[in-house]
KOLROKOL-512116 format. One line per 2 residues: their letters; for each residue x, y, z of N, C-alpha, C. Coordinates in Angstrom, 2 decimals. Layout:
<fikes>
A	X Y Z X Y Z X Y Z; ...
</fikes>
This chain:
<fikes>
XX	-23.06 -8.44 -4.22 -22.47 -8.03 -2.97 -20.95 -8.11 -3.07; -20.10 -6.94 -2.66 -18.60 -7.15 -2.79 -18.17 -7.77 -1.25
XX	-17.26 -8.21 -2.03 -15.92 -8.62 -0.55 -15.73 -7.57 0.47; -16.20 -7.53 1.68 -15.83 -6.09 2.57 -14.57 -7.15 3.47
XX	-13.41 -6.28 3.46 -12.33 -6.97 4.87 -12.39 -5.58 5.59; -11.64 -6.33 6.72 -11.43 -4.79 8.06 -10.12 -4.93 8.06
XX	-9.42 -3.94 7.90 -7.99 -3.98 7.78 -7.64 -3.31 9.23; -6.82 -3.12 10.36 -6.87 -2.76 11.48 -5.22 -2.87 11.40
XX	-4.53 -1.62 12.18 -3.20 -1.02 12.49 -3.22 -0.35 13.24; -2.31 -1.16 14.38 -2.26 -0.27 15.59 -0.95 0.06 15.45
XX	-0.65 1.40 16.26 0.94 2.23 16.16 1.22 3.08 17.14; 1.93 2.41 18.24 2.03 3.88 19.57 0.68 4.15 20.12
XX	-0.04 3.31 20.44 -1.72 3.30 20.89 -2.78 4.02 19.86; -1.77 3.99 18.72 -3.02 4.58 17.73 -3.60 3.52 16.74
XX	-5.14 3.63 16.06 -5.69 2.40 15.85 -6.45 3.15 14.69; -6.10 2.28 13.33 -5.97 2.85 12.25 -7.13 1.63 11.60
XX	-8.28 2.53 11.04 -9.45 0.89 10.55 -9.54 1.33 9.45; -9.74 0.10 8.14 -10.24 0.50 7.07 -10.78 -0.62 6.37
XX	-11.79 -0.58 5.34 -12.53 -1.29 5.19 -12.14 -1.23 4.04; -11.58 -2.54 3.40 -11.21 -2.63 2.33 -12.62 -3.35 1.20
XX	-13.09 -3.03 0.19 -13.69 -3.25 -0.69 -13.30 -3.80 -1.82; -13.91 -5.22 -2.73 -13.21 -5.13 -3.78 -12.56 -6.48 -3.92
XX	-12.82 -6.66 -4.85 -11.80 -8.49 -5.53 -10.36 -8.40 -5.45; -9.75 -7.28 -6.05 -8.12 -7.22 -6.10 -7.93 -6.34 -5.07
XX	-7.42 -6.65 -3.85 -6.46 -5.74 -3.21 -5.30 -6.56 -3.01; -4.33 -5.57 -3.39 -2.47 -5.93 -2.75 -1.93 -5.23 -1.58
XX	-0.91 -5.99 -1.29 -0.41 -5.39 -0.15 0.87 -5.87 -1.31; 1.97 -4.45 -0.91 2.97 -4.37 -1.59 3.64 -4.20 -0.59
XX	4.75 -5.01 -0.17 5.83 -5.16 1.34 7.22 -4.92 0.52; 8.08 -4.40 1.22 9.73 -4.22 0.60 10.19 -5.43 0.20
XX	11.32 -5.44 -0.33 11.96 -6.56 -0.88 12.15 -6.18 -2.28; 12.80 -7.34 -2.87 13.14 -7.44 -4.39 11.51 -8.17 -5.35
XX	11.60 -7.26 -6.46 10.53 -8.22 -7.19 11.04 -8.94 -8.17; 10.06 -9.84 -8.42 11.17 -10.85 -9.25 10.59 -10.50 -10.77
XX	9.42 -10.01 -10.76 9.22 -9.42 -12.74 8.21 -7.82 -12.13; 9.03 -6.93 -12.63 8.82 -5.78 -12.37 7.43 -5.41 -13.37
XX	7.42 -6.39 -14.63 6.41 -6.19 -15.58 5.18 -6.99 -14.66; 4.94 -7.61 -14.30 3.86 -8.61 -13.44 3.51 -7.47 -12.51
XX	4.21 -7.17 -11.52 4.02 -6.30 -10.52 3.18 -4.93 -11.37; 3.40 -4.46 -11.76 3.06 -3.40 -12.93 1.63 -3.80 -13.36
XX	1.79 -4.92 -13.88 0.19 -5.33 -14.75 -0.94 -5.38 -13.06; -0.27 -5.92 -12.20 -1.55 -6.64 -11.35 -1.71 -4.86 -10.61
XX	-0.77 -4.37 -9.99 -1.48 -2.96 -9.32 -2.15 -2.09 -10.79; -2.37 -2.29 -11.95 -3.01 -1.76 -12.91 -4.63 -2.48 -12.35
XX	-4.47 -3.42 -12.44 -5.64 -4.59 -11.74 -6.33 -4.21 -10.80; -5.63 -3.21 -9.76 -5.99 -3.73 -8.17 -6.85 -2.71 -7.69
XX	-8.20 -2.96 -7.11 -8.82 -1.90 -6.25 -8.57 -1.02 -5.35; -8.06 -1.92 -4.79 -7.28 -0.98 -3.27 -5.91 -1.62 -3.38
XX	-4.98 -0.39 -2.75 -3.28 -1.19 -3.37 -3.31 -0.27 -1.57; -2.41 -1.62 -0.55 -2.33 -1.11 0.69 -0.65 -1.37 0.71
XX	0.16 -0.24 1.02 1.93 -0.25 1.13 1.89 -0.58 2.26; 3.29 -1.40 2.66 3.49 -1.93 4.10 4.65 -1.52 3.70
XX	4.78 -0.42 5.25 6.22 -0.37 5.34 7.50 0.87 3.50; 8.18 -0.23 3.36 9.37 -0.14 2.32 8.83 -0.20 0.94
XX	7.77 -1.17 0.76 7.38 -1.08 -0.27 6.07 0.23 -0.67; 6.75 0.88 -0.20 6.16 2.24 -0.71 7.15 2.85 -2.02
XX	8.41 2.02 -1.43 9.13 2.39 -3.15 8.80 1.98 -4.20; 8.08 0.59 -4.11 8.22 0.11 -5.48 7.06 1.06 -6.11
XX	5.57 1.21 -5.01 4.93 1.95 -5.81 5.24 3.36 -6.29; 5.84 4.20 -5.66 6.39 5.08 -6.05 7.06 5.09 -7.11
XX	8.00 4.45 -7.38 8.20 3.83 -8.88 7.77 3.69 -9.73; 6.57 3.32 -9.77 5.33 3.00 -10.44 4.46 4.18 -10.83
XX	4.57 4.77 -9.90 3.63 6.36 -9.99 2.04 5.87 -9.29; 1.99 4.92 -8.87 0.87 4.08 -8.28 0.57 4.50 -7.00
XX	-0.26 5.24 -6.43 -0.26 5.74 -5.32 -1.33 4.32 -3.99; -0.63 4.37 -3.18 -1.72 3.39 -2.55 -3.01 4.10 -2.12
XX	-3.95 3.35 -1.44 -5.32 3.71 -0.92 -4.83 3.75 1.03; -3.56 2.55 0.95 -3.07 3.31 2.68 -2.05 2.86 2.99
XX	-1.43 3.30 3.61 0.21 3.38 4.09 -0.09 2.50 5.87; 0.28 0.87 5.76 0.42 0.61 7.11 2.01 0.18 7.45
XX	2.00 -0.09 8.86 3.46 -0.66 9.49 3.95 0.18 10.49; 5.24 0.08 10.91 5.86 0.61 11.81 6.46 2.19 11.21
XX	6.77 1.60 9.35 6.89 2.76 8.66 9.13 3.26 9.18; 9.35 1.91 9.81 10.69 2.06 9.81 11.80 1.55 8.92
XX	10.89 1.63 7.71 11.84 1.33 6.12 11.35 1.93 5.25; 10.10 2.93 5.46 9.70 3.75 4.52 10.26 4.93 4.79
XX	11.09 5.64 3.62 11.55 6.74 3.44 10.31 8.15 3.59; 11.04 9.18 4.20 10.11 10.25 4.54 9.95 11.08 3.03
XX	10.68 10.73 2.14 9.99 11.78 0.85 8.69 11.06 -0.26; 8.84 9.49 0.49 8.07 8.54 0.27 6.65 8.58 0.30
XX	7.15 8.86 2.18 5.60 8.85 3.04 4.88 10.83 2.28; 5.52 11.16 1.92 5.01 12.72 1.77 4.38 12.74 0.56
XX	4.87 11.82 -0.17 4.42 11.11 -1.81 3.18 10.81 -1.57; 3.06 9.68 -0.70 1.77 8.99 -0.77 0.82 9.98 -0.19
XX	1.26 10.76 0.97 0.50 11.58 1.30 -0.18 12.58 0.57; 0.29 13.02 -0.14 -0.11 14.64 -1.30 -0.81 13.30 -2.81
XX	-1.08 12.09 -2.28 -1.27 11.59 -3.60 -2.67 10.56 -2.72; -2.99 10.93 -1.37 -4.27 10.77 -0.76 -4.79 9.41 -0.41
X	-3.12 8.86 0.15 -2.96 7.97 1.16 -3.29 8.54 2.30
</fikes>
């Protein structure tokens, strides 16, 4: 039997559910990383990779597309959000 979580995001009365599956999921949040090689190895790792926000750059960087884009989305860049989008976030 796998790990099921309920991941839940609300935004402007909208209510966003997803059922995350799976031993490795990350949530990748903005900020600085401190070993860009670590970060690299574990989303190689990860089942579901969920961006919050800013750290939609690092995966983008990466070429790592997430499984979903949550937050307010007021530090994620719009050529970002269009990335993840056409890449089936």
């Amino acid at each position: 039997m796998c790990d099921r979580k309920k991941v839940k995001q609300t935004n402007k009365g909208v209510t966003a559910t997803a059922f995350v599956i799976g031993k490795e999921t990350m949530l990748i949040a903005a900020g600085e990383t401190s070993s860009a090689e670590r970060l690299h190895d574990s989303l190689a790792n990860a089942t579901h990779i969920i961006a919050v926000d800013g750290g939609l750059r690092h995966l983008r960087a990466f070429d790592e597309a997430p499984t979903l884009v949550v937050g307010d989305l007021d530090s994620a860049k719009e050529e970002d959000l269009q990335w993840a989008t056409e890449n089936g976030a």
